[in-house]
C-alpha positions as CSV (number, residue, x, y, z in Angstrom):
1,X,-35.4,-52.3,-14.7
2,X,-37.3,-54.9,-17.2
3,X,-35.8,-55.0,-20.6
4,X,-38.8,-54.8,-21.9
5,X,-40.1,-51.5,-20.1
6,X,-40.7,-48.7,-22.4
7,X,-37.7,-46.4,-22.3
8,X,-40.2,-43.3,-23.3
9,X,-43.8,-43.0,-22.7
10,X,-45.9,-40.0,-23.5
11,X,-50.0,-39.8,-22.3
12,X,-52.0,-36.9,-23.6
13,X,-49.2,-34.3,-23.4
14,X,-50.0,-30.5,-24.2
15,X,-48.4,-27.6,-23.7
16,X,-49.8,-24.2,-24.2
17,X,-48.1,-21.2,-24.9
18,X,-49.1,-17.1,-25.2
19,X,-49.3,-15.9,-28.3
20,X,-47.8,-13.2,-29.7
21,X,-49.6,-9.7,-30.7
22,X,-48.7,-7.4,-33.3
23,X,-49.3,-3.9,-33.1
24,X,-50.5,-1.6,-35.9
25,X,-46.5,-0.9,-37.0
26,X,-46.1,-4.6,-37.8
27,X,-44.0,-5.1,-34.5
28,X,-44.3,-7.9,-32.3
29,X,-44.5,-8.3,-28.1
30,X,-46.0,-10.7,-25.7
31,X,-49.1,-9.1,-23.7
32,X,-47.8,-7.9,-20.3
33,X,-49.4,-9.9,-18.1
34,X,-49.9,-14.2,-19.5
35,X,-53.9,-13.8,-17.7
36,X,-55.1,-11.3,-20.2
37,X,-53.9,-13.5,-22.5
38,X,-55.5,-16.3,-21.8
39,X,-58.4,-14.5,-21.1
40,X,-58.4,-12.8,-24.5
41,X,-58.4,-16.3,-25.7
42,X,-54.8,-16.0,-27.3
43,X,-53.1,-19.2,-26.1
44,X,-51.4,-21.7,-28.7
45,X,-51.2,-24.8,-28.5
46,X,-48.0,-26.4,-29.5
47,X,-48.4,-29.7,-28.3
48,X,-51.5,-30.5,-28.3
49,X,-52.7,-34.4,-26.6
50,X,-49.6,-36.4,-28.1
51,X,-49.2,-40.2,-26.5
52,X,-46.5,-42.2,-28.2
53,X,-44.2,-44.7,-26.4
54,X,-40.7,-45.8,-27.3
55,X,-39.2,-49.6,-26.3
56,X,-35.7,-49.7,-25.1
57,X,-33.2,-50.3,-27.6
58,X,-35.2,-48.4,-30.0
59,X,-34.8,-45.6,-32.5
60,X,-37.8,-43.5,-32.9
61,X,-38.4,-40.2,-35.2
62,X,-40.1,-37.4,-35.0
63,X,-41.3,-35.3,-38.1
64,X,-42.5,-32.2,-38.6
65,X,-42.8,-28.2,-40.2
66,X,-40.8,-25.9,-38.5
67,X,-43.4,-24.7,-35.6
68,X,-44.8,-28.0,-34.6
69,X,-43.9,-28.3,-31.7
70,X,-40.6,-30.7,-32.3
71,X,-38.3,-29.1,-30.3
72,X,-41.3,-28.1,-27.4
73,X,-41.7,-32.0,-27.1
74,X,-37.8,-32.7,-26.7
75,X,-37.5,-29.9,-24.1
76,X,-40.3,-31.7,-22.5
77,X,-39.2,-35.0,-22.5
78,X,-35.0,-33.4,-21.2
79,X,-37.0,-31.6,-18.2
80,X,-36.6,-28.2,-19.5
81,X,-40.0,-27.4,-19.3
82,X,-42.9,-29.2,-17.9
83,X,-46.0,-30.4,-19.6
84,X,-49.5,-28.7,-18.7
85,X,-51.3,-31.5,-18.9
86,X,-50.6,-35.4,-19.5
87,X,-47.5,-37.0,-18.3
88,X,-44.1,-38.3,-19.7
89,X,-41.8,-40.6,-18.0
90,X,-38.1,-41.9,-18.6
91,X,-37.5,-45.5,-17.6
92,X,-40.6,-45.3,-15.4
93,X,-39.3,-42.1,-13.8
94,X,-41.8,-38.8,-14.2
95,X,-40.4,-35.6,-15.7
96,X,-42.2,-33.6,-13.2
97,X,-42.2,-35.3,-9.8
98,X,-38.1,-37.1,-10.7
99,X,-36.4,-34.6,-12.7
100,X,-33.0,-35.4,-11.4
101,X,-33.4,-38.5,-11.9
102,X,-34.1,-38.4,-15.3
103,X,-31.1,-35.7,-16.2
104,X,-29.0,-38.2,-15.1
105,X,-29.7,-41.3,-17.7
106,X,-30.3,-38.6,-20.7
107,X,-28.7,-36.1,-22.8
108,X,-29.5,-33.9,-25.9
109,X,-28.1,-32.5,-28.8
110,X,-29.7,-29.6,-30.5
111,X,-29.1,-27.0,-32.9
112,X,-28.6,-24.5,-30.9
113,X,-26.0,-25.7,-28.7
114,X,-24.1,-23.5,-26.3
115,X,-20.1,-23.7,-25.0
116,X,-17.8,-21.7,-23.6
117,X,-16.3,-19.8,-26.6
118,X,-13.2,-19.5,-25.3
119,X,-12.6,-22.7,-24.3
120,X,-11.3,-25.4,-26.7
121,X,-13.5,-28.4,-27.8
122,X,-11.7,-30.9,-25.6
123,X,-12.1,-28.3,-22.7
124,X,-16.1,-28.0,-23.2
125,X,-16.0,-31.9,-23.4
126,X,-13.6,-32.6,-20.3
127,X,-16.2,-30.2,-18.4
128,X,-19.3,-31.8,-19.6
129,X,-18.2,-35.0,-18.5
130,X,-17.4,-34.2,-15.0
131,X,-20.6,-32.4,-14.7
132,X,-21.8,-36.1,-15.0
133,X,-18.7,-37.6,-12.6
134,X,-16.5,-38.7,-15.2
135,X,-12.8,-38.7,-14.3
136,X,-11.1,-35.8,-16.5
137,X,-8.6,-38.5,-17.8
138,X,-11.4,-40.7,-18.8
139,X,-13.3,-37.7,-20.4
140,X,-10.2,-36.6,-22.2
141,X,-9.7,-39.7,-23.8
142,X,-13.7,-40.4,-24.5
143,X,-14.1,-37.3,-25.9
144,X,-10.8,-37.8,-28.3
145,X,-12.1,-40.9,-29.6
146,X,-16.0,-40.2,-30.1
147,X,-14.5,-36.5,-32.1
148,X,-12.6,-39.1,-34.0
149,X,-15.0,-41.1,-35.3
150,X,-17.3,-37.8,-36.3
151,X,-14.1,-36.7,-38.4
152,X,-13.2,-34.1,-36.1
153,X,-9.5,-32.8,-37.2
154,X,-7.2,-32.9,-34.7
155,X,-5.3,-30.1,-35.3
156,X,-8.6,-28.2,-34.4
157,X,-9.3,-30.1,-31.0
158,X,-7.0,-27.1,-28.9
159,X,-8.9,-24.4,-30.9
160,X,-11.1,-21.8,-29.4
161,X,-14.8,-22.6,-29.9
162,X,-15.5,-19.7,-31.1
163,X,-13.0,-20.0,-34.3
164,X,-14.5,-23.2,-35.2
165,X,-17.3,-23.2,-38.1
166,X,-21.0,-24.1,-37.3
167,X,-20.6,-27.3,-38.7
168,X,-17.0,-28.3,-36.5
169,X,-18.9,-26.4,-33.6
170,X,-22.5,-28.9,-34.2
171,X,-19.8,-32.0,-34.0
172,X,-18.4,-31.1,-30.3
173,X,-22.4,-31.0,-29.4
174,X,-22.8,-34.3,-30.9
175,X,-19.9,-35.6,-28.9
176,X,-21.2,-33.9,-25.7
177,X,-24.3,-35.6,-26.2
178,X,-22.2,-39.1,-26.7
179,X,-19.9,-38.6,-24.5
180,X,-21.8,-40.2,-21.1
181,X,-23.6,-43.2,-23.3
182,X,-26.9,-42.0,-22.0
183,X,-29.3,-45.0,-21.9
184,X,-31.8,-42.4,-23.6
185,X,-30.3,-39.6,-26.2
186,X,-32.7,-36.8,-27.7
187,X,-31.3,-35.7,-31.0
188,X,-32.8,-32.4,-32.6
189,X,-32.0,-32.0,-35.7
190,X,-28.7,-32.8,-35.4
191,X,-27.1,-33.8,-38.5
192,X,-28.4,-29.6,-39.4
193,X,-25.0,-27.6,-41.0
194,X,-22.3,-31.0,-41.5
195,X,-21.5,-31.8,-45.0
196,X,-22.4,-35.6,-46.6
197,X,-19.8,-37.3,-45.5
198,X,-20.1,-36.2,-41.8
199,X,-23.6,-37.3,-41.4
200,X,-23.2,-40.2,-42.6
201,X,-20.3,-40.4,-39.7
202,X,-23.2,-39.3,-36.7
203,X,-25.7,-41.5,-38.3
204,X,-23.0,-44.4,-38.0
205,X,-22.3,-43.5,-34.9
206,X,-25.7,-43.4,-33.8
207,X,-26.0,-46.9,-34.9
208,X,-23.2,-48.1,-33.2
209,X,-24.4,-46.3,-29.7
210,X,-27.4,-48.1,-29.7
211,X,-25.5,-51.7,-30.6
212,X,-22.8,-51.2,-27.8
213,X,-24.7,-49.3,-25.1
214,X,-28.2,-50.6,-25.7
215,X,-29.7,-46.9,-25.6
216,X,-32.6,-45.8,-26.9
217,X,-32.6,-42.4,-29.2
218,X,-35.3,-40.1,-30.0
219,X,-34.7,-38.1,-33.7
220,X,-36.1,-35.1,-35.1
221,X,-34.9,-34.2,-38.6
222,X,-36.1,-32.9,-41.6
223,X,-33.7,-35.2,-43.2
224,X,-36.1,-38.0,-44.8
225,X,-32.9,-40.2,-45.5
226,X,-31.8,-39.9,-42.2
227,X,-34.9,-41.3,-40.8
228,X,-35.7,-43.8,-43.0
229,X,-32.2,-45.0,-42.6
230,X,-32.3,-44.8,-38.6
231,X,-35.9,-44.8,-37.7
232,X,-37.6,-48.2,-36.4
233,X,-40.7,-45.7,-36.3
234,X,-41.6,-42.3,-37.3
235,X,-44.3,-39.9,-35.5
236,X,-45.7,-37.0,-38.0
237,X,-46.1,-34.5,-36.4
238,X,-48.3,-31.4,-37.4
239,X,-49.8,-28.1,-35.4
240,X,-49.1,-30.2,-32.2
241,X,-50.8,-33.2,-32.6
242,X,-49.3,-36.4,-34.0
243,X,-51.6,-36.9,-37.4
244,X,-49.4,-40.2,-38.1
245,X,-47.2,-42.5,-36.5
246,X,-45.5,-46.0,-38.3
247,X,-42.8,-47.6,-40.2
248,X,-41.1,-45.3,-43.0
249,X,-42.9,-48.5,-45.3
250,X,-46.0,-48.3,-43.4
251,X,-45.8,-44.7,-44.0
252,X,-45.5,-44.8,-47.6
253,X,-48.2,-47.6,-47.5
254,X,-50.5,-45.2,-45.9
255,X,-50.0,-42.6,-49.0
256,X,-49.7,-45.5,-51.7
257,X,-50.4,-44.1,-55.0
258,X,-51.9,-45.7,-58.4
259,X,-47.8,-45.9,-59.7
260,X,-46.5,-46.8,-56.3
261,X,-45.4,-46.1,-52.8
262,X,-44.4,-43.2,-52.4
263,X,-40.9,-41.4,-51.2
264,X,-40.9,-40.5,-47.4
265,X,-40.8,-36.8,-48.5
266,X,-44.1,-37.3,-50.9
267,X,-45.5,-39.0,-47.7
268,X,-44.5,-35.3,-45.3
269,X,-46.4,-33.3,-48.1
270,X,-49.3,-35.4,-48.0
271,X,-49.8,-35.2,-44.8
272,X,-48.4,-31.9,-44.0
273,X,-49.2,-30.2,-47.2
274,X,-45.5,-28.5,-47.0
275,X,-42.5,-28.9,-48.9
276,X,-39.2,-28.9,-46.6
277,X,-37.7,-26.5,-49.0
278,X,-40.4,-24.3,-47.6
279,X,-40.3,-25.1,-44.1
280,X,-36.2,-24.5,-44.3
281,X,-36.8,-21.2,-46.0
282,X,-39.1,-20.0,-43.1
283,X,-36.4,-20.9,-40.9
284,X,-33.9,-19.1,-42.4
């Protein structure tokens, strides 16, 4: 593998969903059958034609309202779904024709995570790892120090799951998602539910994954700090189709007003016309 290959490459990628009806009481349902859908002319589409490429060694952002198809594209990219049209390839491997390949050089973080409940953080840890052939010694003592340096307390690392808080339970999915120094990490919105101080431990650590282990990360956020701080690039990304794609300067460049450039949120609004405070409040 060239060190200069792209690490991600994207090519007029859409994906098409049903959409949902709502009857005359206000109450939602997917049409029975996904052809009278489409013939009824209800498809959405949530990614619609997106090409973007990411060089190794990179860090890359997405940005977006809630419903742009973010998340869609990330599933894309990990293999969980495929695209309907285009194509997407990891390291020169294809997401539809060399899944497994591909599974085995990534791994994602996203909000909405899922463990064994029961099961104490180092356990969900010590069985991700062998999932991906790591020796359970070698897991235990990965996992221990990457929980470590995200500020994980130790007296919580034997604790059921399930008694941890959102924000303790979004750190063991970060450290999943370390723990195998993919060559290519997909990060949704992970920083979502930790406190100041332990973001700015992931986004550290994120740093410090791509100095030591030369991998390339893919961000979505609606944190405009976190991406100006992480980002060598930042795709906009609106309705499913990317509307703007630079620098977090050539960004702002783009958007220059008469008394400056202006901030990276300004810059969303613009282009978006949404606040995140009411994207976030959709959400909730």
């Amino acid at each position: 593998m060239k060190m200069d290959e792209h690490a991600l490459k994207l090519e007029n990628v859409s994906k098409t969903f049903a959409k949902r009806d709502e009857d005359d009481n206000g109450r939602r349902g997917l049409r029975r059958w996904l052809g009278a859908a489409i013939r009824r002319g209800t498809k959405s589409h949530v990614v619609d034609d997106v090409s973007f490429s990411v060089p190794r060694g990179a860090i890359y952002g997405v940005l977006g309202p809630n419903g742009s198809g973010k998340s869609t594209l990330v599933r894309m990219i990990s293999t969980l779904l495929l695209p309907d049209a285009g194509t997407i390839t990891v390291f020169g491997h294809d997401v539809v024709d060399e899944s497994l390949a591909i599974r085995r050089m990534i791994n994602r973080v996203s909000v909405d995570a899922a463990f064994f409940k029961k099961l104490s953080p180092i356990e969900n840890l010590v069985y991700a790892g062998r999932l991906y052939g790591m020796a359970a010694p070698a897991a235990v003592e990965r996992a221990g120090h990457i929980l470590g340096r995200l500020g994980f307390e130790e007296k919580r690392i034997g604790r059921p799951m399930e008694e941890l808080s959102r924000g303790m339970q979004q750190k063991v999915a970060i450290a999943r998602g370390f723990l195998t120094s993919p060559v290519l990490l997909l990060l949704d919105e992970p920083t979502t539910g930790l406190d100041p101080k332990s973001k700015r431990d992931v986004q550290e650590f994120i740093k410090e994954l791509r100095a030591d282990h030369d991998a390339t990360i893919l961000l979505t956020t609606h944190d405009m700090a976190e991406a100006e701080g992480l980002c060598n690039r930042i795709a906009v990304l609106d309705k499913g189709k990317v509307i703007a794609f630079d620098t977090a300067d050539g960004l702002k460049a783009m958007c220059r007003k008469d008394d400056g450039l202006p901030s990276l949120e300004d810059v969303f609004i613009q282009l978006t016309g949404k606040r995140l405070e009411e994207d976030e409040q959709k959400e909730e």
